[in-house]
N, C-alpha and C positions, 0 to 999 in steps of 0.2 A: 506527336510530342508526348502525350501520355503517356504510350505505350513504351517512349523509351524512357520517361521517369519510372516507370513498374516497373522495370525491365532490368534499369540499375540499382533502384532501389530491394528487387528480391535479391539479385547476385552478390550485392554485394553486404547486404543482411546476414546472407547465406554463407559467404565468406568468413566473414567476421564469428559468424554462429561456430565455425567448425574450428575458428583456430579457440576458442572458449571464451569469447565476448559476444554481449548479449546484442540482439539483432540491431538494434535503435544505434548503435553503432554505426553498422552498415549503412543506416539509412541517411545519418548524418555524412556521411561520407562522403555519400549520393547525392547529397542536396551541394556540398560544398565543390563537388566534381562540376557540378550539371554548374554552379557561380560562376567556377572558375571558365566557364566558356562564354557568357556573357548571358548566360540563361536569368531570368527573372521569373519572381511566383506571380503566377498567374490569380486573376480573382477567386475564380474556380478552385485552385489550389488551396486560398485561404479560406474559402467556407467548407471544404470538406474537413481541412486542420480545425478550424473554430468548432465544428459539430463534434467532432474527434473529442476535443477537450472538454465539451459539456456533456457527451456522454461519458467519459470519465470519471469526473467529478459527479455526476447523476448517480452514479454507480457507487464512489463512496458512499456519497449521502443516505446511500439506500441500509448502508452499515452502521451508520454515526450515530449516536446517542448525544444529542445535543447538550444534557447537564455534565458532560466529558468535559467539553469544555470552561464549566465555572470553577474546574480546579483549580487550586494553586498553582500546579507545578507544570499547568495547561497556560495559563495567561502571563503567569510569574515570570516563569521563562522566555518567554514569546518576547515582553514589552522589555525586561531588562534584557534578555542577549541583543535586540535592536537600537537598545540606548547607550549600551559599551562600545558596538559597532561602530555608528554614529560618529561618535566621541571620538574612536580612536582612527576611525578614516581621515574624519572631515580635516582636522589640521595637516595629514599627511599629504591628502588627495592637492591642497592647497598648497604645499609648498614645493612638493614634487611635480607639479604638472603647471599649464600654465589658463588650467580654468577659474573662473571666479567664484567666490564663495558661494555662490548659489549653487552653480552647475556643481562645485564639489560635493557640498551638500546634499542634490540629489541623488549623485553617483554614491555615496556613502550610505545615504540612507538605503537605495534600492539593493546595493549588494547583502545587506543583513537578510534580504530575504531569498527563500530558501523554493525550490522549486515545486511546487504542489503538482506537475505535473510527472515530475520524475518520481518524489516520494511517494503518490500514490499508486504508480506503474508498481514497481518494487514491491512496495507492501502489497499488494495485490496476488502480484506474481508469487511471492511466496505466501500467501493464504494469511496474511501477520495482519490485514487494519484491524481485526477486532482483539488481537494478543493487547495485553500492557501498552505494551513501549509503541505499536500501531495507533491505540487510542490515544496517549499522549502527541505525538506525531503528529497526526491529521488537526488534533486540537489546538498546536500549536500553528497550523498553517493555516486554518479559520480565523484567528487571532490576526497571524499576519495580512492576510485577507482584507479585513475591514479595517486596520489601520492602513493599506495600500489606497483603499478606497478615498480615505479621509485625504491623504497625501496630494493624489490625483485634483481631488476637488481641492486642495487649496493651492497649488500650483497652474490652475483654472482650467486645468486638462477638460472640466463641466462639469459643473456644482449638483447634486442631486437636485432634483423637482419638489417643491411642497407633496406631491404624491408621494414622493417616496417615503413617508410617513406609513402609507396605505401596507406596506409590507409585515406591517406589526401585525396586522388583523388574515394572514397567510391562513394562520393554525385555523381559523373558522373556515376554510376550503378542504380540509384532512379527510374530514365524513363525507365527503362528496369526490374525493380522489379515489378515498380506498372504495367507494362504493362502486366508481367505473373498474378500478382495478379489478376488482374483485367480479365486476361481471365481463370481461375484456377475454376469457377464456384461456385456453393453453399455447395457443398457435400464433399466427403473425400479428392478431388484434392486440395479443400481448405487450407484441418489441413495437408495435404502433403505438401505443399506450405510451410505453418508455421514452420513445423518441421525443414524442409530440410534448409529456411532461418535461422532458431537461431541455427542450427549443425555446416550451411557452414560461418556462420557468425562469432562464437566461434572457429570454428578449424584453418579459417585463421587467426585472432587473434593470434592463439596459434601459430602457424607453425612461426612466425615473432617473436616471441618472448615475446608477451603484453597478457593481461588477456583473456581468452575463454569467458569469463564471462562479460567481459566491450564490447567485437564484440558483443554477442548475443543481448545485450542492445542497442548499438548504431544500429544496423541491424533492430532492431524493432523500431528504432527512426526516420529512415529514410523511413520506410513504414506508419507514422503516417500520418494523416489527408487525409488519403484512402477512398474511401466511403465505402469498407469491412473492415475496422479498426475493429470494435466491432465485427461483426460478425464472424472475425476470434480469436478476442480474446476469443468469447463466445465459439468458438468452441473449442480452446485446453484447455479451463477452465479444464473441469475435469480428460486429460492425463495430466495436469502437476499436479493437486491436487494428484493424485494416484504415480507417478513418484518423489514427493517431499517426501512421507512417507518414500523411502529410504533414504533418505537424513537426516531424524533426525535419521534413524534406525544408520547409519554411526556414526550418532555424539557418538551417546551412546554405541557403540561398544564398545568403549575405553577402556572399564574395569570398575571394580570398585576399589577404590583406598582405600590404609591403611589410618590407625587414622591421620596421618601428614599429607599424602595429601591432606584428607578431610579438616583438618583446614583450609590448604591453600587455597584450591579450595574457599570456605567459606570467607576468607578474602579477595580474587578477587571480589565477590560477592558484599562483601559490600561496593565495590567502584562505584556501579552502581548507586545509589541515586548522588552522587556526579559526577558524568558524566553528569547523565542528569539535574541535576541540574546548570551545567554548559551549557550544550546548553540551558538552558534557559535563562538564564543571558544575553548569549550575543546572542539571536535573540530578548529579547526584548533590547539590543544595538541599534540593525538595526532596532527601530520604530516596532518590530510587536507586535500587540498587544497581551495581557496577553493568550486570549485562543488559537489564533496559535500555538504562541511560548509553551506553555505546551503539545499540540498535537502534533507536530513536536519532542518534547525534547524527549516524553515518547517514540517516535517510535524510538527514534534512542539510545535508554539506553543500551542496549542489545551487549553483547559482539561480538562481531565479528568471524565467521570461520575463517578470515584470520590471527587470533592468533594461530589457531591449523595449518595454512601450513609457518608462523615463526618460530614454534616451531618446527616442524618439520626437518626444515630447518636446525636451529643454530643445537639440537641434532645432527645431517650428519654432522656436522662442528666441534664436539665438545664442543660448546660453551653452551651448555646446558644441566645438567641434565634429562634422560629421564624418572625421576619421574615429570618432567614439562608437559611431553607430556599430564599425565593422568589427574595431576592438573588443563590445564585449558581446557582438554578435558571438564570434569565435569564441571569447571564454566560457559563456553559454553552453555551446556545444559540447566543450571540452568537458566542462563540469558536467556534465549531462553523462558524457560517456565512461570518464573516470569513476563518477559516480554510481551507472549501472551496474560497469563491472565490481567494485569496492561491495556492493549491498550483495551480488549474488555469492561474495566469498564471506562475507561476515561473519556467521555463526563459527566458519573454520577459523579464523583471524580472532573473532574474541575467545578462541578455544586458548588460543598459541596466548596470547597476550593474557588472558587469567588471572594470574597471578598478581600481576604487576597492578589489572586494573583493580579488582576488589580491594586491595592496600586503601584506595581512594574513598572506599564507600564510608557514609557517616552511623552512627553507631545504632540509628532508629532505622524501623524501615517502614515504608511506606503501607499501607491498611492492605492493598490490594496485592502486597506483595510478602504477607507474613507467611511461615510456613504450617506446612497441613497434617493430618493429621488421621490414618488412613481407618483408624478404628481396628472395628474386626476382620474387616474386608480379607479374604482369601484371592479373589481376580479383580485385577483393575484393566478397565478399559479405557484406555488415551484417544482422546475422539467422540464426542457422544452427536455424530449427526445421525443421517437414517439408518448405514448400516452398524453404529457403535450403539445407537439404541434398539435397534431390534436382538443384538446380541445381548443386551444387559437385558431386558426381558426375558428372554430363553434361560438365559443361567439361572437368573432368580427364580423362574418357576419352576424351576429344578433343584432349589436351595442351596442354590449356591450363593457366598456371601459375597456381596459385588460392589465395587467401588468405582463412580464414573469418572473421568475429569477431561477438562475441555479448557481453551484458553480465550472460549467467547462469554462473559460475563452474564451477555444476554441468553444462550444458551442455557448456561449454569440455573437462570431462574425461572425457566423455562421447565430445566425438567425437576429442577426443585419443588414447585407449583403442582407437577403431574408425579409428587410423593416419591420421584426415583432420586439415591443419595450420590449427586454427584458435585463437583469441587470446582474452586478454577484454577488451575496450573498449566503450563508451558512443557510440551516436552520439548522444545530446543534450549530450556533451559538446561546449562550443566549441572549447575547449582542445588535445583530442584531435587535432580537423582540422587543426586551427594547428601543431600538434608535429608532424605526419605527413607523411613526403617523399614523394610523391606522382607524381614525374615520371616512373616507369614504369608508373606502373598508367593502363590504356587503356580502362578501365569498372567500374564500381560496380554494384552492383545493392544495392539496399534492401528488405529482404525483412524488417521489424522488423513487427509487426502495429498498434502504435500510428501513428493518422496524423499528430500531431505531433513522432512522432520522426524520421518520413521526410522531413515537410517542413523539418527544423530540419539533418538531415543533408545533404540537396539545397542550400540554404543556405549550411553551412558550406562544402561544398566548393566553393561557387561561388566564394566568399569568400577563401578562403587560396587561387584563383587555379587549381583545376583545370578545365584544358577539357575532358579525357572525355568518354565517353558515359556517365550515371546513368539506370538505370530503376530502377523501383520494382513492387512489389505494391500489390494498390488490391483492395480490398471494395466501395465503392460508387461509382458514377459519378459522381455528384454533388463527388465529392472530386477529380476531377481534377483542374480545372483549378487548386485551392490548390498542390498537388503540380507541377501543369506552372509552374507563375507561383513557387516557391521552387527551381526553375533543373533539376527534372529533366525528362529529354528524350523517355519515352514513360514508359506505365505498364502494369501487367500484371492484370485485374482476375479477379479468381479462377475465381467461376462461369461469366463468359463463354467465358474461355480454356478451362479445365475442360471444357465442355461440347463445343467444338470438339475437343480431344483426345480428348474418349470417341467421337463420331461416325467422327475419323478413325481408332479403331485398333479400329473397328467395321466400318469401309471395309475397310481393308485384311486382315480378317480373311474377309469378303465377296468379295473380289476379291487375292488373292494374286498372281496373275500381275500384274495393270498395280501394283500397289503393287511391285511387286520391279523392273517395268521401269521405274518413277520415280525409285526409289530410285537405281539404276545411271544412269543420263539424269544 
């Protein structure tokens, strides 16, 4: 039976991947094919999905800047788009249906939330949790988080433990993580390390009575700004990618539901345009500008799991029908999938739409979002991670005048710290290139890792009219010629370059003499 949940779960992933939806698609597909036969999730199935999710969120954590969240426009938003939800379900859910105030109640409240599991995939997937509208995002779903917790516990889902007090005093374990971390090596002690933190991080959560899911988060927040951060992130990238496919297989287990439910499920559905178009509303409230605030809205439109452990819930209690259960099993889903796809097309969608949304923006803008300022700078580098910073060293020792920019804040102060001048900006911003005087800079280089931010930046500059020289970094060859055809003028592809530099400083370590009379020639 595994083999044939893996079986339909890759085909029809694969499926889905080719006509241009994203694979979780497929997998939901799989889960709701494998229902519709009378199949059920096995235990098995939900601890590989439960470990799925905590190495997910382990993973954010590992990105998160925790004072992210004492923002304004992080908690502001969070607690009022939940309390207009509320508002304007509860009477609805109450007279259109024939649950009672309570159950409506919870169905009202649990839909304001937004799925941590999908927003984090997405923003991940395109390299965004540490841009702007990513750190807003995840901030607002920490938010949601611990208002879910409080929820849970007074609907007596299990009241947290007097320990769970004990969670405050976490930060005193930090020097004693990063110190295993730190001695845990490069290889499997590593993603043992990772594991073991977002298990024991979630289970004592759980054992106290608070979310498994909010410890693996915060466990990974307090091993952030590690100098193994990334590489341990890169290491459990692809066991939590394979460990998550349970987790949509779960969603879709659910069954498949009669003609009524279907409506129903369907009329949830179409409450999702009106969600997120309410977090847009009020993050451009809090000054952000038009394309944060749409980038953030879209990531967080998506229904929530923790409507399916609500519903759950009330059903155990009575207070629910358990044709609800299947009802917003499916809208889950749905929102899940409409949702993947809507996020992987966004920057093209708030291209088209532009116009219309900046109209909305309010006249201040937010600290983190003023615009910059490039100086004397002659090249700028978009990207400052390993290979954007050894470039910006080369130039400058060469005097050449160099401008870095990056859209990780923690980055930016990073190399600010190590005296290099660099900034923090978005190249999927359109905005950005459009505000940016450009007429001394005489090359770009795009060294971002995501290939729709390079090609979206090669683009822009073509666009607000720079004729420079733009190259780029490139992973695969295949990706060329997108990159050559969105107006950049060569490209740099890692391992093959790479490979050429190790040969030649293998040469000249072989042949010292002609390497020194080249060098001089």
């Amino acid at each position: 039976m595994d083999s044939l949940w893996l079986a339909l779960a890759f085909g029809l992933g694969l499926a889905f991947k080719r006509l241009g939806f994203p694979p979780l698609v497929g997998y939901l597909a799989a889960g709701f094919a494998l229902g519709s036969t009378g199949v059920t999730a096995s235990s098995a199935l939900h601890q590989v999905a439960h470990l799925g999710v905590l190495l997910l969120l382990f993973t954010v954590g590992l990105k998160l800047r925790l004072r992210s969240i004492a923002q304004p426009e992080v908690w502001g938003c969070a607690l009022v788009h939940m309390t207009i939800t509320a508002l304007l379900l509860l009477p609805l859910l109450a007279w259109l249906t024939e649950l009672s105030w309570v159950g409506a109640a919870l169905i009202a409240l649990s839909l304001g939330f937004s799925s941590t599991v999908v927003a984090a995939k997405v923003l991940e997937a395109k390299h965004e949790l540490r841009a702007f509208h990513g750190r807003v995002c995840i901030g607002i779903l920490v938010v949601q988080d611990l208002v879910a917790v409080a929820l849970l516990t007074a609907t007596g889902a299990g009241s947290p433990s007097p320990w769970a007090l004990a969670v405050l005093a976490l930060p005193l374990l930090r020097p004693v993580l990063l110190w295993l971390m730190t001695h845990s090596g490069h290889d499997e002690l590593l993603v043992l390390f990772g594991v073991l933190a977002a298990v024991a991080g979630g289970g004592a959560f759980a054992a106290v009575g608070l979310s498994s899911e909010l410890g693996a988060l915060l466990m990974g927040a307090m091993l952030a700004g590690h100098p193994r951060t990334q590489e341990l992130s890169d290491h459990l990238w692809g066991l939590k990618e394979v460990m998550l496919v349970a987790f949509f297989l779960e969603v879709g287990l659910a069954g498949m539901p009669d003609a009524a439910t279907l409506l129903g499920a369907l009329a949830l559905v179409l409450l999702l345009p009106l969600k997120g178009g309410l977090f847009f509303l009020l993050l451009l409230r809090f000054r952000l500008r038009a394309r944060s605030a749409f980038l953030a809205a879209l990531a967080l439109t998506c229904h929530s799991e923790f409507a399916l452990i609500v519903a759950g819930l009330a059903a155990s209690q009575g207070l629910l029908p358990n044709e609800w259960l299947v009802m917003l099993a499916l809208a889950v889903a749905i929102s899940f999938a409409a949702g993947a796809w809507l996020n992987r097309v966004a920057h093209g969608l708030y291209g088209r739409l532009e116009s219309r949304l900046v109209a909305l923006e309010t006249h201040d803008r937010h600290p983190d979002q003023q615009p910059i300022s490039l100086g004397s700078a002659r090249v700028i580098i978009m990207g400052m991670g390993r290979l954007g910073t050894a470039a910006y060293d080369f130039l400058t020792a060469r005097g050449e005048r160099v401008v870095g920019l990056d859209s990780d804040p923690g980055q930016v102060q990073y190399h600010l710290q190590q005296g290099r001048r660099v900034l923090y900006a978005d190249a999927e911003d359109p905005g950005f290139w459009h505000e940016l005087n450009l007429r001394a800079i005489t090359a770009v280089l795009l060294a971002m890792p995501d290939l729709e931010a390079k090609m979206i930046g090669a683009r822009e500059l073509r666009r607000s009219g720079y004729g420079g020289l733009i190259t780029t970094t490139n992973l695969h060859e295949d990706d060329d010629p997108l990159i050559l055809a969105a107006g950049a003028d060569s490209t740099f592809n890692y391992f093959s370059e790479a490979g050429v530099g190790f040969a030649e400083h293998t040469w000249e370590a072989l042949h010292p003499q002609q390497a020194e009379r080249m060098t001089k020639g």
